[in-house]
C-alpha positions as CSV (number, residue, x, y, z in Angstrom):
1,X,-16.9,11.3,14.4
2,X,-13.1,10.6,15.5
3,X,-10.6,13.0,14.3
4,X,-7.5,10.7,13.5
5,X,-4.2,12.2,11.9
6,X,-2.0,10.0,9.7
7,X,1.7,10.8,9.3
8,X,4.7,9.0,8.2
9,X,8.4,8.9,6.8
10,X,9.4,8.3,3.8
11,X,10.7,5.3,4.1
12,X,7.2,4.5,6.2
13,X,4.6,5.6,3.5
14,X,3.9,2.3,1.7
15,X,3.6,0.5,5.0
16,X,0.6,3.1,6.3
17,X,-1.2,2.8,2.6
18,X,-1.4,-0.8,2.7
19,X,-2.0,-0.1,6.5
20,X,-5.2,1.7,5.8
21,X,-6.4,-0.3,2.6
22,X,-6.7,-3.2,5.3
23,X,-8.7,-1.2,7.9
24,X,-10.3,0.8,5.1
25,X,-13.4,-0.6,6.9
26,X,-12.3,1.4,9.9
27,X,-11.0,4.6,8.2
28,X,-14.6,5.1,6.5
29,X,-16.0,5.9,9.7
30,X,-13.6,8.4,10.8
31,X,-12.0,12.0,9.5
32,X,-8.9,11.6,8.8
33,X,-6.1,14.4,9.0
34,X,-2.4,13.6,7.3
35,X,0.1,15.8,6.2
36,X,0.7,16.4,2.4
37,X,2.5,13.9,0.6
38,X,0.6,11.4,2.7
39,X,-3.1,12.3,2.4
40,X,-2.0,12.4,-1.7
41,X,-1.5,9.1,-1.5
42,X,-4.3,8.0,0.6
43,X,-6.5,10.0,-2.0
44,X,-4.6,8.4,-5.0
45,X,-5.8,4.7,-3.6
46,X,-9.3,5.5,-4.3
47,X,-10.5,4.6,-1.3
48,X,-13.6,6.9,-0.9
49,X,-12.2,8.3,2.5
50,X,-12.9,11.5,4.0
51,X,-9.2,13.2,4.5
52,X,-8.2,16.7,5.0
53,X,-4.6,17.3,3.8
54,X,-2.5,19.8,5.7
55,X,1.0,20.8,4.4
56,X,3.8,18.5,4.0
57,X,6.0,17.9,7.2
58,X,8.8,19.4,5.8
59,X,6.7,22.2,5.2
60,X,5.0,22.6,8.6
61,X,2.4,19.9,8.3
62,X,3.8,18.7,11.7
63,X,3.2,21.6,13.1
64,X,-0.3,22.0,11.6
65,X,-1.1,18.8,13.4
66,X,0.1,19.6,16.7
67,X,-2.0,23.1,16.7
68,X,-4.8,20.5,15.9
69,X,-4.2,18.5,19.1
70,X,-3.9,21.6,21.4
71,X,-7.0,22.8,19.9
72,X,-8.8,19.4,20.9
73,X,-9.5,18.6,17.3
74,X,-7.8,15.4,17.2
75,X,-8.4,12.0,19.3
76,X,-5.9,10.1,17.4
77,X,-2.4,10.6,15.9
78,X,-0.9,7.6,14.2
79,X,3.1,8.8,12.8
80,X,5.2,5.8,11.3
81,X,8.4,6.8,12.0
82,X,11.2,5.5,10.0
83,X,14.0,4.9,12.7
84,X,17.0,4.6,10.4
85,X,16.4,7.6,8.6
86,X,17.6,11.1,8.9
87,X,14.9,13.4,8.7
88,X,15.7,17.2,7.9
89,X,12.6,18.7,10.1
90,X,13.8,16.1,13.3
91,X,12.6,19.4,15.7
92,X,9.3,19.5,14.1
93,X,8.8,15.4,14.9
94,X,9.6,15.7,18.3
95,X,7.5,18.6,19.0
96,X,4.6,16.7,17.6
97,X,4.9,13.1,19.4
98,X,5.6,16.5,22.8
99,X,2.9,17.5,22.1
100,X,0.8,13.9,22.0
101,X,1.7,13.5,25.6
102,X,0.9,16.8,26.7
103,X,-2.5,16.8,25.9
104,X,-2.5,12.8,26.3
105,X,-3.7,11.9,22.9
106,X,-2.8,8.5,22.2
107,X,0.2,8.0,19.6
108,X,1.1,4.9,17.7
109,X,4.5,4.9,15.7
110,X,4.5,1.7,14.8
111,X,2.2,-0.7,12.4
112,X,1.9,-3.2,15.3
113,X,0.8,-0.2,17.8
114,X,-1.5,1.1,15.0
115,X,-3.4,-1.9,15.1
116,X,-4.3,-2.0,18.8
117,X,-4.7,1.8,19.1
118,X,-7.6,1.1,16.0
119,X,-9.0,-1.8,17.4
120,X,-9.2,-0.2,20.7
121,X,-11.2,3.0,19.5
């Protein structure tokens, strides 16, 4: 079973629920890993899907997710980023999407990019 992880801003979170309640046939099939306040809401659409919540990204869920990827546990990371946005834990993103190409686990920060990373898996 893939191990994907689902992140995103803010600003970004209604665009990734409505991402995944149109792939939901997708999601089903896979484990999903998202920080916090994300995987709440994925788990508030009553989807039926299999996700393990880490922290909030704020709060180190980032983080949590990058030891993930350098532990091999994750074949997938899929982080809306909100562009126009400050975000308070800006060292903690970058480290993360670092950390993607280091161990050259495919990334998509962008709905368009989601799409063909998930059809391409």
């Amino acid at each position: 079973m893939l191990n994907i992880a689902l992140i995103a801003h803010d600003g970004k979170k209604h665009d990734l629920i409505e991402f995944v309640v149109q792939q939901k046939s997708f999601f089903k099939n896979v484990r999903i890993i998202a920080t916090g306040n994300t995987g709440s809401l994925i788990e508030h659409c009553d989807l039926d899907l299999d996700v393990i919540k880490m922290k909030s990204g704020p709060m180190g869920g980032d983080s949590q997710i990058a030891a993930l990827i350098t532990e091999e546990q994750i074949d997938a990371v899929i982080f809306l980023i909100d562009p126009l946005d400050v975000h308070p834990h800006q060292v903690d993103v970058r480290m993360l999407l670092r950390i993607c190409n280091v161990y050259d686990v495919a990334l998509a920060t962008n709905i368009r990019t989601a799409r063909l990373l998930i059809s391409a898996l």
